[in-house]
C-alpha positions as a Python dict, from the first residue, in 0.01 Angstrom:
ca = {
    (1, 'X'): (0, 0, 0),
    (2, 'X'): (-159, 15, -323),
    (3, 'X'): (-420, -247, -388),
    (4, 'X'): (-543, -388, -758),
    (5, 'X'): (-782, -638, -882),
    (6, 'X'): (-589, -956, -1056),
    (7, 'X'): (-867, -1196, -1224),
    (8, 'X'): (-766, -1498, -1479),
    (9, 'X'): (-1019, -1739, -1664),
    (10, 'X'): (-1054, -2146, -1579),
    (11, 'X'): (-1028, -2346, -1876),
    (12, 'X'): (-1444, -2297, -1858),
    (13, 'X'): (-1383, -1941, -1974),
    (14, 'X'): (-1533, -1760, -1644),
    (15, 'X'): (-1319, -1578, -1516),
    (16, 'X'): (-1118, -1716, -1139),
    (17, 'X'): (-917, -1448, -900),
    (18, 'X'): (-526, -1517, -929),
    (19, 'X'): (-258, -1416, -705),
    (20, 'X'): (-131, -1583, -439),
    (21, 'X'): (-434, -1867, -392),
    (22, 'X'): (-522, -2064, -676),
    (23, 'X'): (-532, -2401, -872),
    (24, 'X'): (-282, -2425, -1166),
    (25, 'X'): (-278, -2303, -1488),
    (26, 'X'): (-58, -2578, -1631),
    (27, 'X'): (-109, -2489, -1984),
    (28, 'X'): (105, -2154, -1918),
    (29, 'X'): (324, -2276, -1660),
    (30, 'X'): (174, -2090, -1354),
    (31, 'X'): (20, -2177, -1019),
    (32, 'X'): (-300, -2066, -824),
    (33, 'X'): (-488, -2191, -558),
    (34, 'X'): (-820, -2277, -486),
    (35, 'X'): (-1011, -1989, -539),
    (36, 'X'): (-1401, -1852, -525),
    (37, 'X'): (-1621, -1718, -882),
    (38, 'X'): (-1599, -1380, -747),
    (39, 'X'): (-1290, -1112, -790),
    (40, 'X'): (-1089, -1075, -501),
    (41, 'X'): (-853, -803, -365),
    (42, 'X'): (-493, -885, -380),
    (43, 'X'): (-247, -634, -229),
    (44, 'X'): (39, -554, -419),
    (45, 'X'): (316, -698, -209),
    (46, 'X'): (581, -396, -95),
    (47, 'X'): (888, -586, 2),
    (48, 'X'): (1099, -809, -154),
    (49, 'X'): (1036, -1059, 118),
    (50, 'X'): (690, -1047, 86),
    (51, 'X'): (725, -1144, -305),
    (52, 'X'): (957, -1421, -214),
    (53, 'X'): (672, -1559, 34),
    (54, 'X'): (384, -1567, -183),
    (55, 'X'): (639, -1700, -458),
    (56, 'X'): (733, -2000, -228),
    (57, 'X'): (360, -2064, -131),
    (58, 'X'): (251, -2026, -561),
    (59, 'X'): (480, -2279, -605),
    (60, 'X'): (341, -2562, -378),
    (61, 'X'): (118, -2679, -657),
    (62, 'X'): (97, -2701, -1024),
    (63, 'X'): (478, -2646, -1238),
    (64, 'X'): (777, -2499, -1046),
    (65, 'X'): (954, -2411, -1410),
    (66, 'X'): (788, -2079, -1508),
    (67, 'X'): (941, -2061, -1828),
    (68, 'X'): (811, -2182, -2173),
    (69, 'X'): (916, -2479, -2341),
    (70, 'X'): (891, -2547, -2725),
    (71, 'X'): (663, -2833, -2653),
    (72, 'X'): (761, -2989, -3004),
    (73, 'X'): (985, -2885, -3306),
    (74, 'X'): (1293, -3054, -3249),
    (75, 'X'): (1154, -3289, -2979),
    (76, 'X'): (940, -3443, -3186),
    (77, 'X'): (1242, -3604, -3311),
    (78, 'X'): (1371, -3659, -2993),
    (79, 'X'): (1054, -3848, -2896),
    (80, 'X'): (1123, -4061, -3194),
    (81, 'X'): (1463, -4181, -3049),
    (82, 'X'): (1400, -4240, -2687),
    (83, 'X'): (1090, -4432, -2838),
    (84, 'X'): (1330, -4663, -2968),
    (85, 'X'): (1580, -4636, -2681),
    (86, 'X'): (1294, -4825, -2444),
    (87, 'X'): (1194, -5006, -2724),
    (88, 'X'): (1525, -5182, -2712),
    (89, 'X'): (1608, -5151, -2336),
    (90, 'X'): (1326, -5203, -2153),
    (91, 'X'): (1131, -5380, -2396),
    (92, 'X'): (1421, -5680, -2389),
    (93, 'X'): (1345, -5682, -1971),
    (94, 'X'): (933, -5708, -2047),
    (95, 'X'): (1033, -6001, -2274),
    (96, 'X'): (1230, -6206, -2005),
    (97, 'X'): (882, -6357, -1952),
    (98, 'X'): (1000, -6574, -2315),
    (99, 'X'): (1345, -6640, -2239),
    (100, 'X'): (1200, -6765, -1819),
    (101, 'X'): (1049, -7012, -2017),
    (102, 'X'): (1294, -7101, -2265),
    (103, 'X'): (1547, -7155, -1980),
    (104, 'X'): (1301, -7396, -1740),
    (105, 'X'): (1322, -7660, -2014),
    (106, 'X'): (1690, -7576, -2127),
    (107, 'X'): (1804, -7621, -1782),
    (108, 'X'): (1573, -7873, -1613),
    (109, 'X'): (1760, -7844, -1295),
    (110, 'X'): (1728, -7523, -1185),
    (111, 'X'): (1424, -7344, -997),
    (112, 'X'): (1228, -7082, -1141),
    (113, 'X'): (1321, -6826, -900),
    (114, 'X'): (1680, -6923, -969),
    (115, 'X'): (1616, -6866, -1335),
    (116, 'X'): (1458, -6588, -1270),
    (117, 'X'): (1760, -6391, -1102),
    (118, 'X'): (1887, -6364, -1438),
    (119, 'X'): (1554, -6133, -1548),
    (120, 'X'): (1605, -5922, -1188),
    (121, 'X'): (1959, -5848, -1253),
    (122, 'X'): (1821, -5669, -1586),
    (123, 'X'): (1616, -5393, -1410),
    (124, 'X'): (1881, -5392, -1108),
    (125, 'X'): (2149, -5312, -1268),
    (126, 'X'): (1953, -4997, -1496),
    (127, 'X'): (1871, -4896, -1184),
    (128, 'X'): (2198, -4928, -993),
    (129, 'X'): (2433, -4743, -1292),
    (130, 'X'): (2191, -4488, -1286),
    (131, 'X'): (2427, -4254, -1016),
    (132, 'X'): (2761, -4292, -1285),
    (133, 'X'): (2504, -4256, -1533),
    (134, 'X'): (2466, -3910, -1410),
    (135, 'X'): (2786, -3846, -1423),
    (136, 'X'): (2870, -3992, -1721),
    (137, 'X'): (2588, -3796, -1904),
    (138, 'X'): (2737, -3471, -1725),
    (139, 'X'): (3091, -3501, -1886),
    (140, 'X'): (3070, -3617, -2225),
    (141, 'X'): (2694, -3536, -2351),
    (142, 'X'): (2340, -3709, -2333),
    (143, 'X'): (2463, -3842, -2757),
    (144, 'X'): (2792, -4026, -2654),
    (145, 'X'): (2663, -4155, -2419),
    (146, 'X'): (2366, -4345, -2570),
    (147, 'X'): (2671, -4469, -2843),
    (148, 'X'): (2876, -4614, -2533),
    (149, 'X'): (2534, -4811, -2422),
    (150, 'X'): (2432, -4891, -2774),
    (151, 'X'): (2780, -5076, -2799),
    (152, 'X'): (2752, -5255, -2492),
    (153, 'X'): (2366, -5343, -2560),
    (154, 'X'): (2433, -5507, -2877),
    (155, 'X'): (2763, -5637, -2751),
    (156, 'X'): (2597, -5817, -2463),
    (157, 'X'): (2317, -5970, -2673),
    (158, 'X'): (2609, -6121, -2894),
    (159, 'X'): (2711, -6279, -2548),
    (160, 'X'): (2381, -6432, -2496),
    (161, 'X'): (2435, -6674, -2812),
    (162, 'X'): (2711, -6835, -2711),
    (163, 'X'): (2624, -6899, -2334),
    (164, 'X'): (2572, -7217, -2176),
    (165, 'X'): (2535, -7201, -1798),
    (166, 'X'): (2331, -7039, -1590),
    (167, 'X'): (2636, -6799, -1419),
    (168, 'X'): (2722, -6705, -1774),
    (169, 'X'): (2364, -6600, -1870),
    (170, 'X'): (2356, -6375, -1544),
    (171, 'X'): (2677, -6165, -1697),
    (172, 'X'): (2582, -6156, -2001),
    (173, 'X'): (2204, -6076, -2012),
    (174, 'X'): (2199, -5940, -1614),
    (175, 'X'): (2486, -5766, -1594),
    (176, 'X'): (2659, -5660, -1889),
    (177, 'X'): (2310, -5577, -2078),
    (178, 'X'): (2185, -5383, -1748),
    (179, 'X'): (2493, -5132, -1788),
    (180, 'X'): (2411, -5087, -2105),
    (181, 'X'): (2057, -5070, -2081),
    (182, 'X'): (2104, -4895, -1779),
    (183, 'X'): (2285, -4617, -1939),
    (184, 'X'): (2011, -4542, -2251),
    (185, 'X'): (1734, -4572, -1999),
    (186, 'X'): (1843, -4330, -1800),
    (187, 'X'): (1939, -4091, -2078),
    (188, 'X'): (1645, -4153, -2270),
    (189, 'X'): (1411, -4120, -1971),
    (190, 'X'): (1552, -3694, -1907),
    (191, 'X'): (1586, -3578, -2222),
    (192, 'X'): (1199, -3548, -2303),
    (193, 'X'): (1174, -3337, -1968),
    (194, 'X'): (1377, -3078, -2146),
    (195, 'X'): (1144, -3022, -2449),
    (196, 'X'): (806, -3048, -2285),
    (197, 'X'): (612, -2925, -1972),
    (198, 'X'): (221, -2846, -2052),
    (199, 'X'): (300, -3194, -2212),
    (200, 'X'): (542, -3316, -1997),
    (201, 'X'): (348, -3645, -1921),
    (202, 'X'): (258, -3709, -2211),
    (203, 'X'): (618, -3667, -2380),
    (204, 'X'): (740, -3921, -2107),
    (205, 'X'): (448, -4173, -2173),
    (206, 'X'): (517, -4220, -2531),
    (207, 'X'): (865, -4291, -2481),
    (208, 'X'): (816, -4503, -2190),
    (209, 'X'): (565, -4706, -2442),
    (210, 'X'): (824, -4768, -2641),
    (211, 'X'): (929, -5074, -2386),
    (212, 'X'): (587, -5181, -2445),
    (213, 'X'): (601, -5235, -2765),
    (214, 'X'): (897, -5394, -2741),
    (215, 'X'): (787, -5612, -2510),
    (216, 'X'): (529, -5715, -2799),
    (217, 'X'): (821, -5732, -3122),
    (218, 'X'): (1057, -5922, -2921),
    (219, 'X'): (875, -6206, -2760),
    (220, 'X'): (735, -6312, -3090),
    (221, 'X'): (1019, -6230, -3280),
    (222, 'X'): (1219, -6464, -3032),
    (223, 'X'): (1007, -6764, -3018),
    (224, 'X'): (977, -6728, -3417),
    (225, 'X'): (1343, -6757, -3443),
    (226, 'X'): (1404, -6977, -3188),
    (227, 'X'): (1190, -7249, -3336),
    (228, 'X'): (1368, -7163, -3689),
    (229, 'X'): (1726, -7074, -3644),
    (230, 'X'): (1762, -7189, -3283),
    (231, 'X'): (1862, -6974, -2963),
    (232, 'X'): (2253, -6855, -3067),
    (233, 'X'): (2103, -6724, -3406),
    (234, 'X'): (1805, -6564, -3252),
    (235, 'X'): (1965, -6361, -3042),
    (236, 'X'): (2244, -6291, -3298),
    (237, 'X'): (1952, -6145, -3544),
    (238, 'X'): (1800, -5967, -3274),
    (239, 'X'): (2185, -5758, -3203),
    (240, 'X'): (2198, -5701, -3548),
    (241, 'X'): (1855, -5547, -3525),
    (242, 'X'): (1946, -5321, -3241),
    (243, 'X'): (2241, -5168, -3403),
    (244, 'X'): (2095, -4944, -3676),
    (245, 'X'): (1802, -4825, -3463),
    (246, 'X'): (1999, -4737, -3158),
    (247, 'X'): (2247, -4564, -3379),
    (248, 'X'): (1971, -4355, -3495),
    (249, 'X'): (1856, -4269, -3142),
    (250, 'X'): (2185, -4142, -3075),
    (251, 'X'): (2158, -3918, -3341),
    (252, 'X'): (1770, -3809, -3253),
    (253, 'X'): (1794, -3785, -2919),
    (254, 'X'): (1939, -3427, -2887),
    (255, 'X'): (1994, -3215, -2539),
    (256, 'X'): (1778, -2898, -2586),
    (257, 'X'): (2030, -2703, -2266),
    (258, 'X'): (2334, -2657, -2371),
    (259, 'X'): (2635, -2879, -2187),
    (260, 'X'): (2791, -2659, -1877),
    (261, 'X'): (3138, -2748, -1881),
    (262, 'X'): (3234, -2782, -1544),
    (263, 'X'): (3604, -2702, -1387),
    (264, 'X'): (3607, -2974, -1091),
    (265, 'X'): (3477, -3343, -1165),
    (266, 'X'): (3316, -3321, -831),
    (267, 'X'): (3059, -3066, -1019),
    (268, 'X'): (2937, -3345, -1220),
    (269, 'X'): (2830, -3605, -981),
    (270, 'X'): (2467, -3630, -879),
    (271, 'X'): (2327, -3319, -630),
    (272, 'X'): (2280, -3543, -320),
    (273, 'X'): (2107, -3241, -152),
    (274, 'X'): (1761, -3333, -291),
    (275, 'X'): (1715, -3585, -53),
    (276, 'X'): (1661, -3287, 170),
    (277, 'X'): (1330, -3235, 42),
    (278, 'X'): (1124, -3488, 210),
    (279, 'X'): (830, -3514, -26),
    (280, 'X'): (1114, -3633, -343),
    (281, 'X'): (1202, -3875, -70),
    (282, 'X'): (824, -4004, -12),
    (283, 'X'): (798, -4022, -406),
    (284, 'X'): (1122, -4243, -412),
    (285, 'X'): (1009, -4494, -102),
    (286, 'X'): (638, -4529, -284),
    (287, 'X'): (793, -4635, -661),
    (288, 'X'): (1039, -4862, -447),
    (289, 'X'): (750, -5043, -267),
    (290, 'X'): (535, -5059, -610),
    (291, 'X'): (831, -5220, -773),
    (292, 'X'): (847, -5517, -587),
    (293, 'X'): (506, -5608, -724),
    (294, 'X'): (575, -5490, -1104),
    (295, 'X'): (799, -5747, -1182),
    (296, 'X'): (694, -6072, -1076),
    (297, 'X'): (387, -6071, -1313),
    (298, 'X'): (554, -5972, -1626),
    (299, 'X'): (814, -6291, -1519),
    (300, 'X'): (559, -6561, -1442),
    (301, 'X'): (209, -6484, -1615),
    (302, 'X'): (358, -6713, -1976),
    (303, 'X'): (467, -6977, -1681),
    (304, 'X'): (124, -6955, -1528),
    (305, 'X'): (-34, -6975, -1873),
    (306, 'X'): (193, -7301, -2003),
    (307, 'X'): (109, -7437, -1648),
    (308, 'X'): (-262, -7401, -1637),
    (309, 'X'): (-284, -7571, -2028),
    (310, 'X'): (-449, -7304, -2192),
    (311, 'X'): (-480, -7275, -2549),
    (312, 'X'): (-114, -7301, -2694),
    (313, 'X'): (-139, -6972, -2871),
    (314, 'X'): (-284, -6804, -2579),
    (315, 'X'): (-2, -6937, -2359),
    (316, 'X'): (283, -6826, -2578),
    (317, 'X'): (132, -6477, -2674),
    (318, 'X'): (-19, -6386, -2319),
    (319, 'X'): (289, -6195, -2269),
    (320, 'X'): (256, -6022, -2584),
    (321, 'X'): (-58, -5900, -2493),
    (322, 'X'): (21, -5801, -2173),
    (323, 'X'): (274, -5523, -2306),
    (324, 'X'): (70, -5488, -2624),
    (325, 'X'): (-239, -5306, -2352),
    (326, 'X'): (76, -5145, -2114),
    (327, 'X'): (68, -4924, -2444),
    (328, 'X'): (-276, -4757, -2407),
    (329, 'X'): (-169, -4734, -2015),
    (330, 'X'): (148, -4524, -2072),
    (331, 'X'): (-44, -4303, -2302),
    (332, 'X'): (-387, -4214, -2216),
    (333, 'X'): (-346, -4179, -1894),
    (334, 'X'): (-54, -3963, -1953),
    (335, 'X'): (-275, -3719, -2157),
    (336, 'X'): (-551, -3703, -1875),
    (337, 'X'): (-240, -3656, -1595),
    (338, 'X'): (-143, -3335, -1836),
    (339, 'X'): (-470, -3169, -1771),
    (340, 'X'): (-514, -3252, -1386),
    (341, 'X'): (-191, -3324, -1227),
    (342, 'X'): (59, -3592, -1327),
    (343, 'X'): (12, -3675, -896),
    (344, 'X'): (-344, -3649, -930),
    (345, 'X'): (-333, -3893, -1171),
    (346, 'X'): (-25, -4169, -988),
    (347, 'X'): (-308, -4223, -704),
    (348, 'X'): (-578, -4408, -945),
    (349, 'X'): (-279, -4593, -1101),
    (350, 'X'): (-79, -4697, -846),
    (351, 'X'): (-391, -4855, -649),
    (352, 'X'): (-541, -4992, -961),
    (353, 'X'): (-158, -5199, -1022),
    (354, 'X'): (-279, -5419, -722),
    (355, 'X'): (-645, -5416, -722),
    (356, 'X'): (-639, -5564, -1047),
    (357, 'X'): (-381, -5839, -955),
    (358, 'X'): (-628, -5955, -652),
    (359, 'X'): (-960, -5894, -867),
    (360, 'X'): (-822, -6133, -1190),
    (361, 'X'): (-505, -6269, -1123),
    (362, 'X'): (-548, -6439, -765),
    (363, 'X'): (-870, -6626, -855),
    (364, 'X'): (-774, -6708, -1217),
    (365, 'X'): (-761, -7100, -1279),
    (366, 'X'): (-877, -7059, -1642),
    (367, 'X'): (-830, -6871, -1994),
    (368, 'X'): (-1086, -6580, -1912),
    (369, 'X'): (-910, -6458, -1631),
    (370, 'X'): (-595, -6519, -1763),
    (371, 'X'): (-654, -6298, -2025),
    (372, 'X'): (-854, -6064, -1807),
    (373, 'X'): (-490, -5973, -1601),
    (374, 'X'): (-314, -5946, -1941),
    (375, 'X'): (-571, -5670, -2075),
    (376, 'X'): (-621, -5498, -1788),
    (377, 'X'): (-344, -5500, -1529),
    (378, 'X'): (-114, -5440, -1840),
    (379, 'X'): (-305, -5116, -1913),
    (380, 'X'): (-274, -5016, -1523),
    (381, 'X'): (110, -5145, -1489),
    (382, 'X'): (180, -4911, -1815),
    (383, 'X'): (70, -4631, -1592),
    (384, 'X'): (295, -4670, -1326),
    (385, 'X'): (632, -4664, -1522),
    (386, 'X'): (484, -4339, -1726),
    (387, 'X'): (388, -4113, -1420),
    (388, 'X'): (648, -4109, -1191),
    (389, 'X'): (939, -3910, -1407),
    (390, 'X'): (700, -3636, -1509),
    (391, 'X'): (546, -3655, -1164),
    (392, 'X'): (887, -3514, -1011),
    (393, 'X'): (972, -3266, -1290),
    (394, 'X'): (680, -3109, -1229),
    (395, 'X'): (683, -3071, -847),
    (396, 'X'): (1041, -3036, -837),
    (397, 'X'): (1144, -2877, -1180),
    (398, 'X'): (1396, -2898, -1467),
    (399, 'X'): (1701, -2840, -1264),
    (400, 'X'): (1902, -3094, -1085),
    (401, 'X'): (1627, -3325, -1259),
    (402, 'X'): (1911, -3572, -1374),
    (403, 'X'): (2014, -3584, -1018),
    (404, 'X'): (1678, -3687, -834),
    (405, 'X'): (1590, -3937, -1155),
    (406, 'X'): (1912, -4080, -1092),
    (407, 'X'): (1879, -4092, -743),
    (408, 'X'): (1519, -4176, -782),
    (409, 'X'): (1598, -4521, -1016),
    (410, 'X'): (1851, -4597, -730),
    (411, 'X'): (1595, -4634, -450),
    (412, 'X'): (1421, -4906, -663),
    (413, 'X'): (1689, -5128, -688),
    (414, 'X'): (1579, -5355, -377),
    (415, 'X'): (1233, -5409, -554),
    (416, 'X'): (1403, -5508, -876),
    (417, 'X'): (1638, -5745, -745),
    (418, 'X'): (1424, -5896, -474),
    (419, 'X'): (1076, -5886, -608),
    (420, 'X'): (1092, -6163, -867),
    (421, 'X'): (1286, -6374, -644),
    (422, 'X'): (1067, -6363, -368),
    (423, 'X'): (777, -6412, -573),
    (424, 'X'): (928, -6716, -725),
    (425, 'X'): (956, -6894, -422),
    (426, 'X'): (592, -6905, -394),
    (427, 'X'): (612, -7114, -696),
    (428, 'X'): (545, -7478, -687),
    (429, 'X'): (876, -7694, -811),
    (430, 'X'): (648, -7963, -907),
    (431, 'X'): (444, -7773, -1195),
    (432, 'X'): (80, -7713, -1163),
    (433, 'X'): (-68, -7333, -1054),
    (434, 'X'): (12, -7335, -681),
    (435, 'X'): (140, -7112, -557),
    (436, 'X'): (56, -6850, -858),
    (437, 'X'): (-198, -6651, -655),
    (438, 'X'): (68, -6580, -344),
    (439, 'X'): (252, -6439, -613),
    (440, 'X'): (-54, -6178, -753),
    (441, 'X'): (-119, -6104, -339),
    (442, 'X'): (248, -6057, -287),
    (443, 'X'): (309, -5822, -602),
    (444, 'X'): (-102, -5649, -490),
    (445, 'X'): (43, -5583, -155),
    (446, 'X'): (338, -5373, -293),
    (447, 'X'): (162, -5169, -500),
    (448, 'X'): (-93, -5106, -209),
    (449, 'X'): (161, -5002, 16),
    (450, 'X'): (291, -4741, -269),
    (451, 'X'): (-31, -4626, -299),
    (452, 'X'): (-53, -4538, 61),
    (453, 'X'): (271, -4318, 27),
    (454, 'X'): (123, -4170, -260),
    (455, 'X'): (-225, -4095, -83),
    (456, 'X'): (-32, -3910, 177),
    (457, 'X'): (184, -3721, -34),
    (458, 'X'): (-104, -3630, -233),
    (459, 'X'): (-288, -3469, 101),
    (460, 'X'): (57, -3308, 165),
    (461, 'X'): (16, -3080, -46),
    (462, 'X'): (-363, -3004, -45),
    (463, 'X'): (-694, -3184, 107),
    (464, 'X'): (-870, -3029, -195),
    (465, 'X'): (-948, -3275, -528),
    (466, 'X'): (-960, -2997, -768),
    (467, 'X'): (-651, -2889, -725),
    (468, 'X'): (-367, -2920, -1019),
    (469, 'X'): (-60, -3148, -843),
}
C-alpha cells in the first residue's frame, strides 16, 4: 500500500498532521483529531471500507456537513427577518414578566402561579406545534408559513384586548398566540442553519437576540401604554405593530434548499429515526431539565422587585434589563462557540444559568443584588437559548435538521409548562419575598442537572479540552 505524508496548519500557522486523527478545522468544514507538532505517516486507505471507517471516525468531532455554505449574501437578509420573527414571538413570552404583574392587581383573587399558567402555556404550546410545524413547513414552504403564524400572532393579540377572565386570557395569549408563535419560532429558528456553518452559532445567536430585545421594546412599550391608553388599546397598538414587520419577515426570510416535493404526505412528517442516535437524545433530556429553571425567573424577578420595594423605576424596568444583557449573552458567546465548539462552549453556559441564580438571586433582599441577577444571569440565560440549535447542526448536520429541532422543542415542553408553576408555588400568597429564593434554588437545580448531561456528553465524544465539538 502506498504511503504519503498529509500535513495541514492550526490557526497558529505551524503546520499539524491531518488524516484520520485530528481537532477540527471548522473554518473549512473538516475534522481532525488530536494530533502531535511533528508529520506523521498516514497510509492511503485501499478499500472502500477502509475510507468509510476513517470517514465515520473524522466525523465524531468538529462539522458533519462537508460542503461550503455562502456564510452571507442573501442570509444577511434572512438574519434580518428571523431577527424580527423572535423579536415578536419570543420577545412577547420574555415580557409576560409585565403582563404577571398587571394581572395580580387586575384579578386580586387569583394566585400567582395561577396567573402564571397563562405565561407557561406561551412557551408550551411553541414547543408542542413544533412536530405539525414540521410538517407544515415541509408542504407549503418556510414563507407561507411564517404568513399563516403572522395572522394568527396578530390575530391573537387582538384577542387579548377584549378579554376579561382568566380562562379567556389562557386562549387567547396561551394558546392561540403559542400556535402562532409556535409556528414562526420554529421556522425562524432553521432557516439560518441553511446559510451558515463556520458561523453557524453565531447566525443563530443574533436571531435568537432578537427575543431579547423584544423582551426590552415590549415591556416598556406596554406599561407606557397601559398607563395612557389603558390595557385593550395597548395591546391593540402593539398588533398593529406586529403586522408590517412580520410581513416583512415573511418576505426576508428565504429557504436557501430548494422545496422537495414529495409524492406521499407521510414523506413530510418529522424523521422519528433520530431518536436512534443516543447522543441527540442526551442533548434533548439536558435542554428539557435546563428549561424548568429558565422560566420561572424571567416570570417572577418584576414580582420580586415590586415586593421587596425597590426603587419604582428599578422595579418596573428590572425586566427590561434582564433581556436588555440576554443580548450580549446570545451573541458573544456565540462568536467564541464558532471558534471552539458550539458544545465546548453549552458546558460554561449551562452551569453558569444556575450558579448565578444561587450566587445573586437566592441571597438577594436588596437593590444590588437585584440588579446583580438582572445583569448577569440575563447575559448567562441568553446563552442557553443561542447554543443549543447550532449545537445539533453541527454534530448532527443540515439534513433531517427540521426533524430533530422539531423533535428537540418537543422534549421541552414539560419544563415549559411545569416550571413556572412549580416555582410559583414557592411563592408567598401574602406578599413579602418568601419564598423567592426556593424559586432561584429550584430554577439553579435544573440548570445543574442539564449541565451534568451536558458534561457527559461532552466526554462522550473526547476526554481532551482542545478538541473542536
Amino acid at each position: 500500500m502506498e504511503d504519503r505524508k498529509i500535513a495541514t496548519q492550526d490557526h497558529s500557522g505551524s503546520e499539524r498532521p491531518a488524516g484520520e486523527l485530528g481537532i477540527t478545522d471548522h473554518d473549512h468544514g473538516h475534522t481532525r483529531d488530536d494530533v502531535s507538532e511533528e508529520v506523521v505517516e498516514v497510509g492511503v486507505p485501499d478499500s472502500d471500507q477502509q475510507c468509510e471507517k476513517i470517514d465515520k471516525k473524522n466525523r465524531q468531532f468538529g462539522e458533519v456537513d462537508d460542503e461550503e455554505y455562502p456564510e452571507g449574501g442573501r442570509g444577511w437578509l434572512v438574519l434580518l427577518g428571523t431577527f424580527l420573527v423572535l423579536n415578536t414571538t419570543y420577545g412577547m413570552v420574555n415580557t409576560f414578566g409585565v403582563y404577571q404583574v398587571y394581572y395580580e392587581t387586575a384579578y386580586p383573587d387569583e394566585s400567582s402561579s395561577t396567573i402564571s399558567l397563562i405565561g407557561s402555556l406561551q412557551p408550551t404550546i411553541i414547543y408542542l406545534v413544533s412536530i405539525p410545524v414540521v410538517f407544515l413547513v415541509n408542504a407549503i414552504g418556510p414563507q407561507w408559513s411564517l404568513f399563516v403564524g403572522a395572522i394568527l400572532q396578530v390575530w391573537a393579540i387582538m384577542m387579548i384586548s377584549i378579554c376579561n377572565a382568566v380562562w379567556q386570557l389562557y386562549l387567547a395569549q396561551g394558546v392561540l398566540f403559542g400556535i402562532g408563535a409556535g409556528i414562526n419560532f420554529f421556522t425562524a429558528m432553521a432557516i439560518p442553519q441553511e446559510w451558515f456553518k463556520r458561523r453557524r452559532a453565531m447566525a443563530v445567536g443574533v436571531t435568537a437576540s432578537g427575543s431579547s430585545l423584544g423582551g426590552v421594546i415590549w415591556p416598556i412599550a406596554f406599561q407606557r401604554l397601559v398607563d395612557e391608553v389603558g390595557f385593550p388599546w395597548a395591546n391593540r397598538i402593539i398588533g398593529f405593530i406586529f403586522l408590517p414587520v412580520l410581513l416583512f419577515a415573511c418576505v426576508a426570510v428565504k429557504p436557501r434548499l430548494p422545496r422537495v416535493k414529495e409524492k406521499h404526505w407521510t414523506n413530510l412528517l418529522p424523521k422519528w429515526s433520530v431518536l436512534k442516535d443516543w447522543r441527540f437524545v442526551a442533548l434533548c433530556l439536558a435542554n428539557g431539565i435546563g428549561i424548568f429553571g429558565l422560566f420561572p425567573p424571567l416570570f417572577y424577578i418584576e414580582t420580586f422587585a415590586s415586593r421587596l420595594n425597590v426603587d419604582k423605576n428599578v422595579s418596573q424596568y428590572i425586566l427590561a434589563i434582564l433581556n436588555a444583557f440576554s443580548i450580549f449573552g446570545r451573541v458573544l458567546p456565540a462568536l467564541a462557540a464558532d471558534k471552539i465548539g458550539r458544545l465546548n462552549a453549552l458546558v460554561p453556559s449551562v452551569l453558569s444559568c444556575g450558579l448565578f441564580l444561587f450566587a445573586f438571586w437566592y441571597p438577594a433582599k436588596g437593590e444590588a443584588l437585584l440588579l446583580l441577577t438582572a445583569i448577569i444571569w440575563g447575559a448567562a440565560s441568553g446563552t442557553f437559548i443561542a447554543l443549543f440549535p447550532p449545537a445539533i447542526g453541527q454534530l448532527f448536520g443540515l439534513k433531517d435538521n427540521r426533524s430533530r429541532l422539531g423533535i428537540f422543542y418537543l422534549l421541552a415542553v414539560p419544563g415549559c409548562m411545569a416550571g413556572p408553576s412549580i416555582a410559583g408555588t414557592f411563592i408567598s400568597k401574602t406578599g413579602g419575598i418568601e419564598g423567592f429564593n426556593k424559586v432561584a434554588a429550584f430554577s439553579g437545580a435544573m440548570f445543574f442537572g442539564g449541565a451534568l448531561i451536558v458534561i457527559a456528553l461532552r466526554l462522550s465524544y473526547s476526554t481532551k479540552l482542545a478538541v473542536f465539538i
